[in-house]
C-alpha positions in Angstrom: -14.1 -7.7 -36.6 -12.1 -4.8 -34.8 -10.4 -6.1 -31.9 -8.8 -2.9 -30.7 -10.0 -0.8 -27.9 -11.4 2.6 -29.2 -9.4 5.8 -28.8 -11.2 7.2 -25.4 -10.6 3.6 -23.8 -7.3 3.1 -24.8 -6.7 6.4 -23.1 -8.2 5.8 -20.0 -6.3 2.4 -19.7 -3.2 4.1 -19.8 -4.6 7.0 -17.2 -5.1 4.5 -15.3 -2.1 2.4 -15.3 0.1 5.4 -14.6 -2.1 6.7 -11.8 -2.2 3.0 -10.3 1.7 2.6 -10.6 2.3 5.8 -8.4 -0.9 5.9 -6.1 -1.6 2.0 -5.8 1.9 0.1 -6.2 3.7 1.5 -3.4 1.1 0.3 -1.1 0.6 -3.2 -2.3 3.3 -5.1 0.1 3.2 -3.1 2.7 -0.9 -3.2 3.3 -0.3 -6.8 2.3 2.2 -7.1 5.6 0.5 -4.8 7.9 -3.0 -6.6 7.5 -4.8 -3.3 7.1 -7.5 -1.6 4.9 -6.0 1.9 4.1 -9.5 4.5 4.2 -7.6 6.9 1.9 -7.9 3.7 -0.2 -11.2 4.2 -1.1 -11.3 7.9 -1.1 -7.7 7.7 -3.6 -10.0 5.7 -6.3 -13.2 8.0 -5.8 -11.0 10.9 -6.9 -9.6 8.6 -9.5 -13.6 8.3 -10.6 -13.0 3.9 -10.2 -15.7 3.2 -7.5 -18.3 4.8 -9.7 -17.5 3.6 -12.4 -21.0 2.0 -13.1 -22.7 4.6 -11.6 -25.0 6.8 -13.5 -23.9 10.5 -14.0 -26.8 11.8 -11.9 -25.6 10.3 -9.2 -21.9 11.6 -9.2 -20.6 8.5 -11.4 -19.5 7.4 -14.6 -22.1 5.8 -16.3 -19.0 3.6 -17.6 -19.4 0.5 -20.1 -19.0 -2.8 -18.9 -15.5 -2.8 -20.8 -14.5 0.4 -19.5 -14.9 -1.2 -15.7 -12.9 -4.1 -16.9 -10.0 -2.3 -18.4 -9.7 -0.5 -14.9 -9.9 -3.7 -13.1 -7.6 -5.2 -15.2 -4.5 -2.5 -14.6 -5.2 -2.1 -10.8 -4.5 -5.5 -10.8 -1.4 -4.9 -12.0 -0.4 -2.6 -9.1 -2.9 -3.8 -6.5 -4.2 -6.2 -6.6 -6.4 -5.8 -3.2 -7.0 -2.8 -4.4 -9.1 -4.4 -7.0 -11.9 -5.7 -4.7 -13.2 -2.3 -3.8 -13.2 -1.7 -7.5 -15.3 -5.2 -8.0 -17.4 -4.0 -4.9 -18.8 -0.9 -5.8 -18.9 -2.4 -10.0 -21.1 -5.0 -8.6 -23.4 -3.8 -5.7 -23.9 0.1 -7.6 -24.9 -2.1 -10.7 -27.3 -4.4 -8.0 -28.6 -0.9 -6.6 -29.3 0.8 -10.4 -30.9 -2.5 -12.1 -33.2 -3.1 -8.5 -33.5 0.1 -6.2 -36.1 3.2 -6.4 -35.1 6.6 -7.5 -35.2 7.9 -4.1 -32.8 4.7 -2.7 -30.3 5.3 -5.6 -30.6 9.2 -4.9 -30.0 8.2 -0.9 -26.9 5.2 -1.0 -25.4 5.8 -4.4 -23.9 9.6 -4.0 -21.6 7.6 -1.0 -20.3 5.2 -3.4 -18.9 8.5 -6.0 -17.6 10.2 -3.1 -15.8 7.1 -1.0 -17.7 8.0 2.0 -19.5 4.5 1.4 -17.5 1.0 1.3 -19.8 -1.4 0.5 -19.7 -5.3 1.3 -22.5 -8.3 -0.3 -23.0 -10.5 2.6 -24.2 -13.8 0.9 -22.5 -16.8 2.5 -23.1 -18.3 5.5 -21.2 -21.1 7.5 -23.1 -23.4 6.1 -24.6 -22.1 2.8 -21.6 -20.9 0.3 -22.4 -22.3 -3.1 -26.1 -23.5 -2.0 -26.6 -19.7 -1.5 -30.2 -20.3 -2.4 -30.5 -22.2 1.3 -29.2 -19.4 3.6 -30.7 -19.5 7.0 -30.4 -15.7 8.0 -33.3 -14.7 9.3 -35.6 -11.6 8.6 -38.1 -11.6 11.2 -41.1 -9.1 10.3 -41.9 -6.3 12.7 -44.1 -4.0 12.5 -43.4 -1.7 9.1 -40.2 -3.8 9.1 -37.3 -6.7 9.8 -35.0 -7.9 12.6 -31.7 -9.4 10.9 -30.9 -12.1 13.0 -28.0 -14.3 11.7 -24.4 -14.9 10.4 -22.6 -13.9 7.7 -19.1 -15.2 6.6 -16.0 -14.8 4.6 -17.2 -11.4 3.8 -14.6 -9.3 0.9 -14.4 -5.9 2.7 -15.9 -7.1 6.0 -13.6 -5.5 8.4 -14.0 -2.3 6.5 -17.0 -1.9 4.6 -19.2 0.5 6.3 -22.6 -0.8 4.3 -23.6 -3.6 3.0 -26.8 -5.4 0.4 -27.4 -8.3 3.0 -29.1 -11.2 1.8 -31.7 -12.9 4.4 -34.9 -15.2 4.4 -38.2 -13.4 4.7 -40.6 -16.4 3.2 -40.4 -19.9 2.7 -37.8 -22.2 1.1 -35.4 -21.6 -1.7 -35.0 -18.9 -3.7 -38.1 -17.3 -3.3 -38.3 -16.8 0.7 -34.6 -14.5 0.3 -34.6 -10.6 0.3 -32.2 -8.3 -0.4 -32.0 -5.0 2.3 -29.4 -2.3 2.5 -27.8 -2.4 5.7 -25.5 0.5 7.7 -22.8 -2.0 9.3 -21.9 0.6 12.1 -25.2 -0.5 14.0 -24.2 -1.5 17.9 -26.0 -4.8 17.2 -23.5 -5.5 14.3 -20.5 -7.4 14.8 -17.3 -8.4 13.1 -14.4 -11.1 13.2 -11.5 -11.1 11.2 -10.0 -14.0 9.0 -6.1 -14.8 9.1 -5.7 -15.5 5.7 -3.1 -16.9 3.4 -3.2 -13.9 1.0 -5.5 -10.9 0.3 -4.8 -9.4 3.7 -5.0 -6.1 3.3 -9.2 -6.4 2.0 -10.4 -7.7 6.3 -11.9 -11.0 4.7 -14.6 -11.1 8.2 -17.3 -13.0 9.6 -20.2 -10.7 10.9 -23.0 -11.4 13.3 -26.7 -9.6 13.2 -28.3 -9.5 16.4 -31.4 -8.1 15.9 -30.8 -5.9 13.2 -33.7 -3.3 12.4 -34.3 -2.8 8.5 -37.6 -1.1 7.3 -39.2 -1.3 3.8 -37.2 1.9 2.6 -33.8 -0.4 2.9 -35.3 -3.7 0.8 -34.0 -3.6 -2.5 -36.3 -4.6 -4.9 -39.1 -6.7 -4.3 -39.9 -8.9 -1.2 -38.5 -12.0 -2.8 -36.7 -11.1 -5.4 -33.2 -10.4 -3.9 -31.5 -14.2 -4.1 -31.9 -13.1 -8.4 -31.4 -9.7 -8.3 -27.9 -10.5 -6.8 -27.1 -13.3 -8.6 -27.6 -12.0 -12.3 -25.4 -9.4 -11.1 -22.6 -11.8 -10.7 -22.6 -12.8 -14.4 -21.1 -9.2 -15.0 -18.7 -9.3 -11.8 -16.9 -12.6 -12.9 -15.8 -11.3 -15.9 -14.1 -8.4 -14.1 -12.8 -10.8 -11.4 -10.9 -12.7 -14.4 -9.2 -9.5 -15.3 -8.0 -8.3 -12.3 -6.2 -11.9 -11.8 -5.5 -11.6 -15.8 -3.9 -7.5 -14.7 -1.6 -9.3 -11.7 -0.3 -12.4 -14.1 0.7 -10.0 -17.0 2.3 -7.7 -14.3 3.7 -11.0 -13.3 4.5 -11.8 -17.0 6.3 -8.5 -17.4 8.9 -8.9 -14.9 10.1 -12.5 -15.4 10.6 -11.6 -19.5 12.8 -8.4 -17.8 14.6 -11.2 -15.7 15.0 -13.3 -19.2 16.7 -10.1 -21.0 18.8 -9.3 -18.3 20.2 -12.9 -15.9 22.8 -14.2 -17.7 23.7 -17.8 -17.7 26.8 -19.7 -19.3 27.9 -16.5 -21.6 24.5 -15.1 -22.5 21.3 -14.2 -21.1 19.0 -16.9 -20.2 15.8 -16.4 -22.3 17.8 -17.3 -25.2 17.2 -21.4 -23.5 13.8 -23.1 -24.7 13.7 -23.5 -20.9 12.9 -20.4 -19.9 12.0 -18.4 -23.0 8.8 -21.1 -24.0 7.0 -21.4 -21.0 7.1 -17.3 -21.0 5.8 -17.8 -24.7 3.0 -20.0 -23.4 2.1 -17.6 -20.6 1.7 -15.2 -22.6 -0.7 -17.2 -25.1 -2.9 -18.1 -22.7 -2.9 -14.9 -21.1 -3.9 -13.3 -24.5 -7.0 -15.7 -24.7 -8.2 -15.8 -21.1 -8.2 -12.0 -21.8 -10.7 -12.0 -24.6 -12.9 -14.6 -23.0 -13.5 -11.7 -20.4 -13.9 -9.2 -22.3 -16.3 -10.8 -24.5 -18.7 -11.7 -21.6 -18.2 -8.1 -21.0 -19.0 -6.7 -24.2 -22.0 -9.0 -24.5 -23.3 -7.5 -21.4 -23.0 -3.9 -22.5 -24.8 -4.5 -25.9 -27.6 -6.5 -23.9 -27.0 -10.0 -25.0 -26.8 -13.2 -22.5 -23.1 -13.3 -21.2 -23.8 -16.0 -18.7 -21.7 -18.8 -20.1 -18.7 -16.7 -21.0 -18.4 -15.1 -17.7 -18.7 -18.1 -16.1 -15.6 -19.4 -18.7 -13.6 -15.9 -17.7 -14.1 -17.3 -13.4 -13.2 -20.4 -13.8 -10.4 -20.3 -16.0 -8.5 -16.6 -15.6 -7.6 -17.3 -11.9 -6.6 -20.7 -12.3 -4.2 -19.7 -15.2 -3.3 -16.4 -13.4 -2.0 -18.4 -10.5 -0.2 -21.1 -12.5 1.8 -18.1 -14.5 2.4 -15.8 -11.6 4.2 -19.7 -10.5 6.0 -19.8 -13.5 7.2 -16.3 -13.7 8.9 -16.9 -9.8 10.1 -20.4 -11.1 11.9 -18.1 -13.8 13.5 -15.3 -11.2 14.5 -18.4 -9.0 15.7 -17.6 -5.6 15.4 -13.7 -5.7 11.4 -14.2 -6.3 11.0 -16.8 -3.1 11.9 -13.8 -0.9 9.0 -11.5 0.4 10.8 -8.5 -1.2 9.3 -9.6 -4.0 5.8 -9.3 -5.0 5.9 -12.5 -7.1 4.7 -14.4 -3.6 1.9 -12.4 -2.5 0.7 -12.1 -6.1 0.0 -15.7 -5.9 -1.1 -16.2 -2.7 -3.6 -13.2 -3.7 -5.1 -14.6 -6.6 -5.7 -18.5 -5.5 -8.3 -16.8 -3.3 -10.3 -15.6 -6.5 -10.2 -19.5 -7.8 -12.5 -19.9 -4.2 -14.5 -16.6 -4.2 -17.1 -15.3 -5.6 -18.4 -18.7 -7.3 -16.2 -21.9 -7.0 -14.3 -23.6 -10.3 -17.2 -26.5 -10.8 -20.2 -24.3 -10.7 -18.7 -22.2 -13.3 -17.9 -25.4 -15.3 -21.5 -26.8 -14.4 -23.3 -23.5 -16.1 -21.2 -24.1 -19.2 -21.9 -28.0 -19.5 -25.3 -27.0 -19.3 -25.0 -24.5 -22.3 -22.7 -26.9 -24.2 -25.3 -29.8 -23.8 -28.3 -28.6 -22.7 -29.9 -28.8 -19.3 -31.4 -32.7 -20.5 -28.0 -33.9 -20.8 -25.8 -31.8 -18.2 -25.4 -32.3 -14.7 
């Protein structure tokens, strides 16, 4: 069993860290502060080939591996962490538009995605329907050759910014079967959009936005009338596994600077890592970090060779921001009073990543889909 990274992808992880540290990095705080969604942003990490990653070639994009999207995820969440969600954007709506959308569709919306013309936003939750997805009330209200969206969507990644979006919204009866999935331009007059304050993750305009009246026609349903609730769902069995490594990428960042701080502080004659007190829960950090890591990239490897990676994404979301967020602590326990201050990134790290232990699928569903694979669906909840 190799556990290495080949040569091409050990490559392109360190392209990519040293791009991120001086494109990304300098930015992180300061978008963080100003509450603002940078558009060279997106058109920085189209040149740097990261929001097409999953894209095929014939399309402008990478036609990158599963792994290969991770190992960028994981170092942009070293330097940016915010950064990462247009990363986990375009990874997870391009792979929704490949695996679902016609050749003329993919030939139409995916070019924009390559170039960073196109943002892209999945508008899933509603106020009332976050985990019970399956029961959104948006409406799609035939007419003529087409739909009216007629609705709310809320806590939207990229909602402030996003200029399209795969919108989720009933067209038949209940459940998962009466929900379609459409392509939708979000710079329509009849669209609008209200911003979160949040904790952390300022910088991405987490937004509610309103569809009054929306027109879609057949060319912007992706997929099959009542297919989209799955279509979008089995794409976020890949997505969580790249969520868990850009927390994983902004922990070992995290990591990095309090074992600096250990070599350097001095305490009573000598530097402090050389007390139990600081130097093992560093150690353990580290250990977890190391297995969180492979749990991730499993799922991910799993997908890429076509096997069911369900379960062990579901492990990588529940578990990778959980543990980020409880080392990223740690590491600003270790650098003490310096790290409390907003000059350091230590704080916004960790407000950043709790919001990845609420998005994009909540701790017990993830636990939930494992208990049922541990058991079996007889015996689980």
């Amino acid at each position: 069993m190799d556990y290495r990274f080949d040569e091409a992808q050990e490559s392109f992880r360190l392209e990519v860290r040293r791009w991120a540290e001086q494109v990304l990095a300098p930015h992180y705080q300061a978008d963080d502060q100003a509450a603002r969604f940078r558009p060279q942003l997106a058109r920085d990490m189209a040149d740097m080939g990261l929001t097409s990653l999953r894209i095929p070639e014939e399309y402008g994009g990478q036609d990158a591996s599963a792994v290969v999207a991770g190992l960028a995820a994981e170092e942009v969440g070293r330097a940016d962490f915010n950064a990462g969600y247009l990363l986990i954007n375009t990874a997870l709506i391009g792979d929704i538009i490949v695996r679902n959308a016609t050749d003329e569709q993919k030939a139409t919306w995916l070019p924009g995605f390559a170039t960073g013309e196109t943002v892209p936003c999945l508008c899933v939750t509603e106020p009332d329907h976050g985990t019970d997805a399956a029961n959104l009330e948006m409406k799609a209200i035939s007419q003529g050759d087409g739909w009216r969206l007629h609705g709310e969507k809320t806590s939207i990644t990229l909602g402030m910014a996003a200029t399209h979006a795969v919108v989720l919204a009933r067209t038949g009866g209940p459940g998962a079967r009466g929900v379609s999935a459409f392509w939708v331009d979000l710079r329509d007059e009849r669209i609008s959009r209200a911003p979160f304050d949040d904790l952390g993750s300022r910088a991405i305009g987490r937004a509610s936005i309103h569809f009054d009246g929306v027109p879609v026609t057949r060319a912007e349903l992706i997929g099959r009338e009542g297919d989209g609730f799955v279509s979008v769902m089995q794409g976020f069995d890949y997505s969580r596994a790249i969520i868990g490594l850009l927390c994983l990428g902004a922990a070992q960042a995290s990591l990095d600077e309090a074992l600096q701080w250990a070599r350097d502080r001095e305490a009573f004659g000598q530097p402090i890592g050389r007390f139990q007190g600081v130097s093992f829960p560093l150690a353990e950090s580290a250990t977890y970090i190391r297995g969180a890591r492979h749990v991730c990239y499993e799922a991910l490897w799993l997908k890429d060779n076509d096997r069911e990676h369900r379960t062990e994404a579901a492990m990588a979301k529940f578990w990778a921001p959980k543990l980020s967020a409880e080392v990223i602590h740690q590491c600003l326990l270790t650098v003490g009073h310096l790290a409390y201050s907003t000059e350091s990134p230590l704080g916004q790290r960790l407000r950043d990543v709790i919001g990845l232990e609420i998005g994009d699928g909540t701790a017990q569903v993830s636990k939930l889909v494992i208990s049922r694979d541990l058991l079996g669906r007889a015996f689980a909840p």
